[in-house]
N, C-alpha and C positions, 0 to 999 in steps of 0.2 A: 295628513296621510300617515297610516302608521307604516311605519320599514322596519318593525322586531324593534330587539333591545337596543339600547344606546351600545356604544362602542365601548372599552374598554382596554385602558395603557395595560399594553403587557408586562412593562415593570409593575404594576401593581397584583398581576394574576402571579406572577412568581414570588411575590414580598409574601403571600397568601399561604403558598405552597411552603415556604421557607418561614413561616410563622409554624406550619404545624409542627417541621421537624427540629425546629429551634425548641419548642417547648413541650416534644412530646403527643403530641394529638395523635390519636390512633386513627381519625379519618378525617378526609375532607369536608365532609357535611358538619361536623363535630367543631372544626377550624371556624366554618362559615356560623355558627351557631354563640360561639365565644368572641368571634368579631365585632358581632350586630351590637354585644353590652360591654364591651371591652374597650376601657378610654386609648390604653397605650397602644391596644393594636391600631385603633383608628389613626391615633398621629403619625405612625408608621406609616400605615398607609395614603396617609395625605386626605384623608375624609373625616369633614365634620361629626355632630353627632346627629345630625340633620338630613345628612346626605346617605342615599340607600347606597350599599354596598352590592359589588357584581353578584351575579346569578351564580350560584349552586353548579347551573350545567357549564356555564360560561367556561368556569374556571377547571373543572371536572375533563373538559374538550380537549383545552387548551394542554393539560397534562397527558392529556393521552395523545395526543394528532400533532399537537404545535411542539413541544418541549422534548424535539427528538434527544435521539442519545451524543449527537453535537453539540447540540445547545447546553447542554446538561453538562458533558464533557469542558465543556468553555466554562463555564459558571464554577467548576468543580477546580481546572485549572487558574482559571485567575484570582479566585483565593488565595491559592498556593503563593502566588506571584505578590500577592500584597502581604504575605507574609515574610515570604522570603525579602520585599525591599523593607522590610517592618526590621529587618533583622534577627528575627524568631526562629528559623526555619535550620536545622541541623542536619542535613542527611548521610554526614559521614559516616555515621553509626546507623544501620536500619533495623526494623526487626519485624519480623514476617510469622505470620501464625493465620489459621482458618476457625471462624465460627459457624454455628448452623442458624438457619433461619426456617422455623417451623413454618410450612407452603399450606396454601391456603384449598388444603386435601383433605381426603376422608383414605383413612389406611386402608377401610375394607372397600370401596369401590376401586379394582386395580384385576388391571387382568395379567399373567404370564406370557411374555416376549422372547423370542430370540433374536437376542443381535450381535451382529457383528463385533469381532471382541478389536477396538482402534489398536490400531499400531502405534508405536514409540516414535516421539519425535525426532530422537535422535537412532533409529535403529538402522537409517542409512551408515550413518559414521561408524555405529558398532559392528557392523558387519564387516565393514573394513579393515578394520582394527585385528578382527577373530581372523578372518582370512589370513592376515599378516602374522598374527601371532601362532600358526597353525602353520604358514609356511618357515616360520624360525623353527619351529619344533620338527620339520618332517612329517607336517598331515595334508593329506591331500586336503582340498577346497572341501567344504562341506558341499552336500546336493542341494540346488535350489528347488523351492517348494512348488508343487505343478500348479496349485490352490493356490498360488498368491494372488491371482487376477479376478477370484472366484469368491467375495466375501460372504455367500451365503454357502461354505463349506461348511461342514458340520465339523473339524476339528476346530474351527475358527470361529465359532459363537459360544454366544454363553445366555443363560435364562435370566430375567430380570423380571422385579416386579414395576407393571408399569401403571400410571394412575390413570384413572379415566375424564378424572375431573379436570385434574396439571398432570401432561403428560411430559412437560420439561421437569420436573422436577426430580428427585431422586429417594429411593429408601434411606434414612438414617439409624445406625442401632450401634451404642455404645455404652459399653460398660451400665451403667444401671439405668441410662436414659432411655426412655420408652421410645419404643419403635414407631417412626412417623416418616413421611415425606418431609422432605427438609432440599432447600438450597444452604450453598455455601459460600459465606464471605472469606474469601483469601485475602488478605490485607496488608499491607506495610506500611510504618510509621516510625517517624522520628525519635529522636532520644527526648522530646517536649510533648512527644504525645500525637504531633500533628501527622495525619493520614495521606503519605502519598501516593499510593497506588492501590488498587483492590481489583479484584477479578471474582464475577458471581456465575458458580459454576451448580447443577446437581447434587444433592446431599450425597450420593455412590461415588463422587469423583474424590480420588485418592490425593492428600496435601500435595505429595511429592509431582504426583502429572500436571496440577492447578501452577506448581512452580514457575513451569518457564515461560508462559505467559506473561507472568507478573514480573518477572527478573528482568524480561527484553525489554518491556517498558522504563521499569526504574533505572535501568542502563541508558535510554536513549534520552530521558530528563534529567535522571540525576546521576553524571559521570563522576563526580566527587564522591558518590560512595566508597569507605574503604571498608566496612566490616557489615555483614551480614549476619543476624543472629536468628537465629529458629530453632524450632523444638526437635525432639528425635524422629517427628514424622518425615525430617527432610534428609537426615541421612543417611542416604544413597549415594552409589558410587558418580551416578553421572550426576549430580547436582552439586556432590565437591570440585569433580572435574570441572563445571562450568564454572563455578565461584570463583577456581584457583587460575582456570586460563583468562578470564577477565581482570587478572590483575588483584583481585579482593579478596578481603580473608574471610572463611566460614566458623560461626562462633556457634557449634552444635553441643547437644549434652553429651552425657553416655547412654549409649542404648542398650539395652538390654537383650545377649543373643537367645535366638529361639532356639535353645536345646531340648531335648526329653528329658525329664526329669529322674536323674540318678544317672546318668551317664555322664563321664568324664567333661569337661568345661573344656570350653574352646581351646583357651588359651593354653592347654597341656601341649596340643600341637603346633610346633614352632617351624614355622617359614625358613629356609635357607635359602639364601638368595644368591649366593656365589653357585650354589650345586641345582640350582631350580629344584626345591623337595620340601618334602616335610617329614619332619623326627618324631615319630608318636611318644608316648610319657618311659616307651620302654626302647628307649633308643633306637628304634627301628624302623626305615627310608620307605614312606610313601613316596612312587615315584611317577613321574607327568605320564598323561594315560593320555588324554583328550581338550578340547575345548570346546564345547558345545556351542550352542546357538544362543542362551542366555549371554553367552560372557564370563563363562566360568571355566579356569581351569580346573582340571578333575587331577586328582593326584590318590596314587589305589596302594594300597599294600599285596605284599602274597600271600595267598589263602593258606600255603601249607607253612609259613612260619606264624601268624597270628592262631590256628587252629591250637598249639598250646600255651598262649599267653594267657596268663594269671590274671590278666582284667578283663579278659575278651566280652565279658556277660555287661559289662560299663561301655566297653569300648563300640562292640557292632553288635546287628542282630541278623546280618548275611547270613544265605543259607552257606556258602561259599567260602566266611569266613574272611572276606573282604573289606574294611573298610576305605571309606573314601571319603575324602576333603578336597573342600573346592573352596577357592581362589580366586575371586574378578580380575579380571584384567586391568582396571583403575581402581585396585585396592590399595596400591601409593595415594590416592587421594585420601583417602579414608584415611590413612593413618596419619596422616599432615595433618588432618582436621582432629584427628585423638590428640594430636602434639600440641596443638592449638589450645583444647582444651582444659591441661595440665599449665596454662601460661597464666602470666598476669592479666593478660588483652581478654583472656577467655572467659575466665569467668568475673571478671568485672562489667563487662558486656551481656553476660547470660545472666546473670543477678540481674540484672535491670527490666529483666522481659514482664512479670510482676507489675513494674510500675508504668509499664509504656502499654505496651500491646495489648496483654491481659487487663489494662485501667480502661480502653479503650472499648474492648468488645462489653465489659461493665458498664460505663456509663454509655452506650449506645442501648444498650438491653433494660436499664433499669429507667435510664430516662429520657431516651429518647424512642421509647416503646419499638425497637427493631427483635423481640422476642420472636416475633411471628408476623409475616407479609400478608395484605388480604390482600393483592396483586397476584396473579398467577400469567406464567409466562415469563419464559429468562429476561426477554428485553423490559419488561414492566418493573421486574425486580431489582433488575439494574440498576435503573432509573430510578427506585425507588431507594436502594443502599446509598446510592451515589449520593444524593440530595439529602439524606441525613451526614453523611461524612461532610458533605460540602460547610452543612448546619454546625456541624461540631469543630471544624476549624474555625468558621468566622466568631463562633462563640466562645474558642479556645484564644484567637489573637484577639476578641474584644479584651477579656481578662487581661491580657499579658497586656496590654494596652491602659487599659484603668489602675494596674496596679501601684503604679508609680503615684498615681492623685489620689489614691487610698491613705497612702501612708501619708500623704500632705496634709490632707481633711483631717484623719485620727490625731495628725501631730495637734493642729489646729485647734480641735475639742480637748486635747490635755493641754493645751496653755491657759484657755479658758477656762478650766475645772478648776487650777490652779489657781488662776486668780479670780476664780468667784464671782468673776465678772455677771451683768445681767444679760445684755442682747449684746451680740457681734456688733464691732462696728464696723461704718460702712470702707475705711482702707480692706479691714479683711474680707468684706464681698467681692470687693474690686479685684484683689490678690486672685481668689476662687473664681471669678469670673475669665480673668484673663489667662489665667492655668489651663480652663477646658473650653474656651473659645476653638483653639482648635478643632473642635471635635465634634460642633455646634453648627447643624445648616442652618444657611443666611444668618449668619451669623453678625451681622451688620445693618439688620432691620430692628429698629429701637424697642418695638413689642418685644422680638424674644431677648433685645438685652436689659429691658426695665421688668420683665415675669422671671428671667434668669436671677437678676441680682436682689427682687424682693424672695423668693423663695431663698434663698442660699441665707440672706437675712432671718428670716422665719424660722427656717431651720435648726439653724444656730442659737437664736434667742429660745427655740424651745427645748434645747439642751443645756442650756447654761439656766433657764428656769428649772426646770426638771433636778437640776443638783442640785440649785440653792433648797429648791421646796423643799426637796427628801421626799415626798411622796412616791409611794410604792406604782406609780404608772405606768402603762404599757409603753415598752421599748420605743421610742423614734428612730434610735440610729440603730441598725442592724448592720455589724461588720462586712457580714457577705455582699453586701451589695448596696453602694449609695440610695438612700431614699428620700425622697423629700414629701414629709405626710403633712398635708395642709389638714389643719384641725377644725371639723366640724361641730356645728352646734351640740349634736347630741354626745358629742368627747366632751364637752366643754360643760355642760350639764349633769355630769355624773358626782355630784359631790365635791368638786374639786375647782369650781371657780377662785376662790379665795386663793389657791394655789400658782395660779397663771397672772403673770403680771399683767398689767394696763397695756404694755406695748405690744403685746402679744398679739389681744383682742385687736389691736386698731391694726397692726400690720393682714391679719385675718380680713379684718372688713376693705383695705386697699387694695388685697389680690382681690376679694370676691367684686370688688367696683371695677377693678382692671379687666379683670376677665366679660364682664359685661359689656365696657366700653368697646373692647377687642371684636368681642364676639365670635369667636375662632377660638376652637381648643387646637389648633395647630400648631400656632403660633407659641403659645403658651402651654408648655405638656409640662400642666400640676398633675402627676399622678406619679406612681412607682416609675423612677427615670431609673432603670436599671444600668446596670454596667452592659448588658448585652444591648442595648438601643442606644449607647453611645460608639460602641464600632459598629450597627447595623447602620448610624446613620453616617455616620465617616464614611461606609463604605457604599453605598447603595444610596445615592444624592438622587 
């Protein structure tokens, strides 16, 4: 009786899923496609080359319906967790920045929306604040708005363009980047690169609102944070506020003030803080007029002393002859954060963002193809950033992991080079073997410890032939990544027998007997054993 397809371990539907974004694949069908002739994938995945691999829709389902955004979440956090007991994991130092991610939209199908323009997260607390600082001054309460209850007020909307195809998505348009719908990765990551928080919001949502999402979280995992670093998208007065009441320092740049160009520069008028004012460049007292509803103190001059001031045409363009300056009420924070930034802490932690954050949204973009989502819908997207960040951690502690038996192995081929030796002997397999045991499932079944120590043999002898020859032959050892290339007849064939010793040949013909006898390429993974399949398998038994 037929009951449909076989079943399917859902560790192997995720090893699937975390194959594409480990190496880049732009689709799942495309994963499923490089599977079916792909030796390394199969040993990963614990399937011969005999055995059919799961269905197409199988695994297709399971990413849409099964692999909610908890599971995903879990998967994403316990990486973190084997890094952090790996000893890899730094998060005193963070640094936070937003990329775009081109949505899977057509620009011109989008129709014009009006919506409700959200309110500030924190505009409870500012209100408070204004009230209080309005009753220090002698102003009465401002009026509460009769429309607050009313969000389809028409001073309370605003027009948007919205997609028809992803209507979660948002417009993006910057600087010379062509205008598209786009989502946004907000992201934070360590001083090593490793990713630990991100929030995927609309391409129209502003860094600085994405902020405190992403802050509350990294607060409640990672209370050892002491410096936060991000670009001038983040400073705003309430985001140093939050930084500085949390205990943490904000590591911003300079930003650049919005003046009109050919008028006098900010900084001509200077703050008194003992007299509550300000001194324009002609010694003369703006003085405290209001505090609006933004958060600003308003500070005015007199229209009939400005009226013959010799820079007035730089200074205003009042009819009235008035200028004004305005003040936030947590412009102390602001200037903490400029103080910060003339420090040692500051820009040695801002020079770093280059190599942490901005390497990161790079190598996500160039090689693990997150240029562009063919997912549509915030939660798909999610789920779909998430499980590339999750990919480039565990790819990021494989490396840090391998690194140490990189330099073992390299030392090992210069002591050999050195002494001209011809094939490794078999102490140094032994050495190499028992170096990456660790690292090695079942690693106590004699198949993979007699296919481990003849390759690492092979290996070897076919780098210390390779010197003696001098023959100009294609590389075996590649620095970037351990390989172990078993030499086939038609390498073997090209002119160059006389070049490869006798022992060579006959360790050749013992793997291809061993592997017969075995019969299981599982057991025995002769192929590209990269550094990233030795902490996939460390970690994913």
């Amino acid at each position: 009786e037929d009951n449909g397809r076989p079943s399917c371990d859902p560790v192997v539907l995720f090893k699937l899923v975390m194959i594409q974004h480990l190496f880049g694949i732009r689709s799942l069908r495309q994963t499923m496609r490089d599977a079916e002739v792909n030796v390394a994938y199969r040993w990963f995945l614990g399937y011969t080359m005999s055995q059919q691999l799961p269905h197409f829709a199988t695994i297709s389902y399971a990413f849409r319906h099964r692999f909610t955004a908890e599971v995903i979440e879990g998967v994403f956090r316990w990486i973190l967790e084997e890094v952090a007991r790996a000893g890899y994991l730094s998060p005193e130092v963070v640094f936070v920045d937003g990329t775009h991610i081109k949505a899977n939209a057509n620009l011109k199908k989008q129709v014009k929306k009006a919506i409700p323009v959200a309110a500030k997260r924190y505009q409870e607390q500012l209100d408070e604040e204004i009230e209080a600082d309005r009753a220090a001054h002698g102003k009465k309460p401002l009026k509460k708005d009769d429309d607050d209850n009313h969000p389809a007020a028409p001073g309370k909307q605003k027009i948007v363009a919205e997609s028809t195809t992803d209507p979660e998505s948002g417009v993006f348009h910057k600087g010379e980047h062509r205008k598209c719908f786009a989502y946004e990765a907000h992201t934070v990551c360590d001083r090593r690169g490793y990713i630990l928080e991100t929030e995927i919001t609309p391409g129209n949502v502003h860094d600085s609102v994405a902020f405190d999402a992403v802050f509350e979280r990294l607060k409640t995992h990672y209370p050892e944070v002491q410096v936060v670093t991000a670009d001038a998208g983040y400073k705003t007065p309430w985001i140093c506020k939050q930084i500085f009441d949390s205990g943490k320092i904000p590591s911003l740049p300079y930003k650049r003030p919005m003046t009109k160009k050919g008028s006098l520069p900010w900084y001509a008028y200077v703050y008194d803080d003992y007299y509550d004012c300000v001194l324009c460049p002609q010694d003369k007292v703006l003085s405290y007029a209001t505090t609006n509803r933004e958060g600003y103190r308003e500070y005015k001059s007199k229209g009939y002393i400005c009226q013959s001031c010799p820079v007035r045409e730089r200074c205003t363009q009042n009819r009235q002859y008035t200028k004004t300056v305005t003040r936030h009420i947590w412009q102390e924070y602001l200037e903490r954060a400029e103080d910060i930034r003339h420090s040692p802490l500051g820009k040695a932690t801002y020079a770093l963002r280059s190599q942490t954050i901005e390497r990161v949204f790079a190598d996500a973009k160039e090689k693990h193809a997150m240029r562009y989502t063919p997912y549509r819908g915030l939660a798909a997207v999610t789920a779909w950033v998430k499980l590339k960040f999750a990919a480039m951690n565990l790819k990021k502690l494989a490396l840090h992991k391998w690194r140490p038996f990189l330099h073992f192995y390299l030392h090992l081929l210069q002591e050999a080079t050195l002494l001209r030796c011809k094939v490794a002997s078999l102490t140094v397999c032994e050495t190499l073997y028992q170096s990456f045991s660790p690292y090695l499932r079942n690693d106590r079944e004699n198949n993979t410890i007699r296919g481990f120590r003849f390759l690492v043999e092979l290996s070897f002898g076919i780098w210390c032939s390779w010197v003696q020859s001098g023959c100009k032959t294609r590389r075996i050892w590649c620095t970037h990544s351990f390989r172990f290339a078993v030499i086939s007849e038609r390498t073997m064939a090209r002119g160059r027998k006389k070049k490869f010793s006798d022992y060579i040949r006959t360790e050749v013909a013992r793997i291809y007997r061993l592997l017969h006898n075995v019969g299981t390429l599982r057991r025995v993974p002769i192929f590209h054993f990269g550094c990233i399949f030795i902490g996939l398998t460390f970690l994913c038994p």
